[in-house]
C-alpha positions as CSV (number, residue, x, y, z in Angstrom):
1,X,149.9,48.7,54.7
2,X,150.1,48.3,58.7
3,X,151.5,45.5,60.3
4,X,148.9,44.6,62.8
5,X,145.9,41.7,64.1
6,X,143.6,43.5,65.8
7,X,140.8,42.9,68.5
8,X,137.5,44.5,68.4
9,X,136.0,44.5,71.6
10,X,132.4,45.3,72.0
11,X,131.4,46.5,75.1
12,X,127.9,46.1,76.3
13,X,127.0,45.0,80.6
14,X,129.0,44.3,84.1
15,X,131.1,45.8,87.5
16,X,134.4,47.2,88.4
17,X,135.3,48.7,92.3
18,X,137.5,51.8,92.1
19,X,138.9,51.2,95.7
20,X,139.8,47.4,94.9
21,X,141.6,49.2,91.1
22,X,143.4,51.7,93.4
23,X,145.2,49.2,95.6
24,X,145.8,46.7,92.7
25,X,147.9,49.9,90.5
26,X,149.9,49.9,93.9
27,X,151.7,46.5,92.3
28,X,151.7,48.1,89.1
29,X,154.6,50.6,88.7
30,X,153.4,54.4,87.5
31,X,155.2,53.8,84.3
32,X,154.0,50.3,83.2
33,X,150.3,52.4,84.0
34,X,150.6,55.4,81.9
35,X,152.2,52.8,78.7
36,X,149.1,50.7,79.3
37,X,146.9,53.8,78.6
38,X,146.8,54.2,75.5
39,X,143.4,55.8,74.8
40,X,143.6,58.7,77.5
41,X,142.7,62.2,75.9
42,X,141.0,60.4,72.7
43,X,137.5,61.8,71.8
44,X,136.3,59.0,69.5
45,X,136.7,56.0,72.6
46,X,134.0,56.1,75.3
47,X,135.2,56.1,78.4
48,X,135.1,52.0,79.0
49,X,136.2,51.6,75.7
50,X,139.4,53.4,76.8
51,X,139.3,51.2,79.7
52,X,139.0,48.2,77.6
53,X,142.2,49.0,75.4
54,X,144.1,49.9,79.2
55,X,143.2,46.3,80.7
56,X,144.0,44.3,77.3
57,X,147.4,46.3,77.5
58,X,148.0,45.7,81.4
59,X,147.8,41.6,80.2
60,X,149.8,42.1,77.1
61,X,152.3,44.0,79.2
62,X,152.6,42.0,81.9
63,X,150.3,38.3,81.6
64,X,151.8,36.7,85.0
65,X,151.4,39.8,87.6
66,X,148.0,40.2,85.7
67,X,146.8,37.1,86.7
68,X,148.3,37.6,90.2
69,X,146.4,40.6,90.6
70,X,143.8,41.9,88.8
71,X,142.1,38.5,87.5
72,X,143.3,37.0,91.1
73,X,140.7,39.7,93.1
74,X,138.4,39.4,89.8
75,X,137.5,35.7,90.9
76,X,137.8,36.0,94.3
77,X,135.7,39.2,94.4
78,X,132.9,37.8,92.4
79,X,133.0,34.4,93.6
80,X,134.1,32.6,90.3
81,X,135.4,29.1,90.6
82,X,138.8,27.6,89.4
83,X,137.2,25.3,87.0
84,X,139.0,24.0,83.7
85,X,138.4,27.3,81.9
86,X,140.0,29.1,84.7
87,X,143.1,27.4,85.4
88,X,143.7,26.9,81.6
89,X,143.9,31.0,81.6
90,X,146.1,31.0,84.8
91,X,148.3,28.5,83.0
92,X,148.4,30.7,79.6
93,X,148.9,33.9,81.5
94,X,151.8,32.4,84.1
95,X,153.9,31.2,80.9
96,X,153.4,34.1,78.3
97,X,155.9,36.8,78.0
98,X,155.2,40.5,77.5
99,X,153.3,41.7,74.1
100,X,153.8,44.8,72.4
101,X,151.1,47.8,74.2
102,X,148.1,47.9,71.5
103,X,147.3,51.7,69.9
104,X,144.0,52.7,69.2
105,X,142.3,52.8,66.0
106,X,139.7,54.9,64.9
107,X,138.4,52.9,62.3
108,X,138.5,50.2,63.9
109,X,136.8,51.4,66.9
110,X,134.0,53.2,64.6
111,X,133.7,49.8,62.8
112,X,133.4,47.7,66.1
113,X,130.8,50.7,67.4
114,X,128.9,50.1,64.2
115,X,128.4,46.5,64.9
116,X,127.6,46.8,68.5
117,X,124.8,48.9,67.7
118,X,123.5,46.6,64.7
119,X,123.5,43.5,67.4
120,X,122.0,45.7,70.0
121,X,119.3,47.0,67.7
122,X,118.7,42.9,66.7
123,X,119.3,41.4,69.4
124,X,121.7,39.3,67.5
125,X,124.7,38.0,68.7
126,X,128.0,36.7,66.8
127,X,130.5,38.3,63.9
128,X,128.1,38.5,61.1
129,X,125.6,41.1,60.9
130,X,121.7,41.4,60.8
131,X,121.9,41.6,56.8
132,X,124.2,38.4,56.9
133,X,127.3,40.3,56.3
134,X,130.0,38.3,57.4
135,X,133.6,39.4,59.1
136,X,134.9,39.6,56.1
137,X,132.8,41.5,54.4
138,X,132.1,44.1,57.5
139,X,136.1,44.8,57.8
140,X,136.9,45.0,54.0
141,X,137.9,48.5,54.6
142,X,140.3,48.3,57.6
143,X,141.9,45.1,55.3
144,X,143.1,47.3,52.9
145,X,145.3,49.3,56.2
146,X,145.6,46.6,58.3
147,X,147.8,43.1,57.7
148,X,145.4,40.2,59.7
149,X,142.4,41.3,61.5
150,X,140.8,39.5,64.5
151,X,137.7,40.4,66.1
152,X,136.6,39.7,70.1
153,X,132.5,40.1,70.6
154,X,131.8,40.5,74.0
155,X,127.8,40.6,75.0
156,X,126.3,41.1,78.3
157,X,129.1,43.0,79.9
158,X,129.2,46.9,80.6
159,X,132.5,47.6,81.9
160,X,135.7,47.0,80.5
161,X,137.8,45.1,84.0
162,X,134.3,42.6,83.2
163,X,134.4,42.5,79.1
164,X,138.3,41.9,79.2
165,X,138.3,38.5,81.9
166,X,135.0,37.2,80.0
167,X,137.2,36.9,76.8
168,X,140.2,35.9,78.7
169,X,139.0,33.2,80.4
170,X,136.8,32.3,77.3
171,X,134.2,30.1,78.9
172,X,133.2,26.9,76.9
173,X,135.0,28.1,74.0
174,X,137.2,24.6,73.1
175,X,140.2,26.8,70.9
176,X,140.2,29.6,73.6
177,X,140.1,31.8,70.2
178,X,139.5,35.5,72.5
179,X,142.5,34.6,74.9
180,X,143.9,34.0,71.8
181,X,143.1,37.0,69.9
182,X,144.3,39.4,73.4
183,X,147.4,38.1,73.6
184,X,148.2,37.6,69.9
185,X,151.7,38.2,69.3
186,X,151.0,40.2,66.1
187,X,148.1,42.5,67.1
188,X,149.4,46.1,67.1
189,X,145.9,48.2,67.3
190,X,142.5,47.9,68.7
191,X,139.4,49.4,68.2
């Protein structure tokens, strides 16, 4: 059995800048990059879901000069506010050391896939699916491989720079339970 928590990140609307990335990597050295990617050359991950795994690994890697850069021109570029939810994720990011660089999963990433399309095709939001099935019961199959599973639901975001700060800075949720899940200590895959 795998020792692992995992995310499941389900990608659906948003907006990234490629010159703003480009000059942001220049604070990120080539190595720290190329660990964070994780996904490249896989045929099962979309191209923002390999995006998705790279960002979550940039924060895990490195939580401090993430905040400093990438969530610092996130804000500033789409005019987000410092309010509560905000500074609470500056604060977590500024004092949490380095996590191990999350591998993909292709379970985990068909099972994920599998639910995003069921919500889409509902219009249902949330961990249980249209038939009522709860988390449980969806990821009884990965439980038998992997140790502890977690699970990040991300609607209304396209991209992966916009479905990774959405579930960081975890807006009106009291226990912060997606920050939580990201920068979980145990997680060692992602789908």
């Amino acid at each position: 059995m795998k020792s692992s928590v995992v995310t499941i990140c389900i990608v659906l609307f948003g907006l990234i800048s490629h010159s703003q990335e480009s000059d942001l990597f220049q604070l990120w050295p080539d190595t720290t990059l190329a660990k964070a990617n994780t996904g490249a050359g896989l045929e099962y991950m979309s191209h923002e879901e390999k995006l998705t795994l790279f960002y979550t690994n940039l924060v895990r890697i490195n939580p401090g000069l993430f905040a400093d850069t990438y969530l610092e021109d996130y804000l500033s570029e789409n005019k987000i506010r410092k309010d509560k939810d905000v500074k609470s994720l500056i604060k977590t990011l500024s004092n949490t050391s380095a996590r191990v660089i999350l591998k993909p999963s292709e379970e985990l990433t068909h099972t994920a896939r599998a639910h995003a399309i069921d919500m889409g095709k509902t219009g249902r939001t949330g961990h249980n699916s249209s038939k009522g099935e709860s988390f449980a019961t969806r990821l009884k199959e990965p439980s038998k491989i992997y140790r502890g599973l977690n699970e990040n639901a991300n609607y209304g975001n396209e991209h992966a720079l916009d479905i990774v700060i959405d579930l960081l800075i975890d807006r009106n949720v009291s226990n912060a339970g997606h920050r939580k899940n990201i920068l979980d200590i145990e997680m060692r895959y992602m789908g």
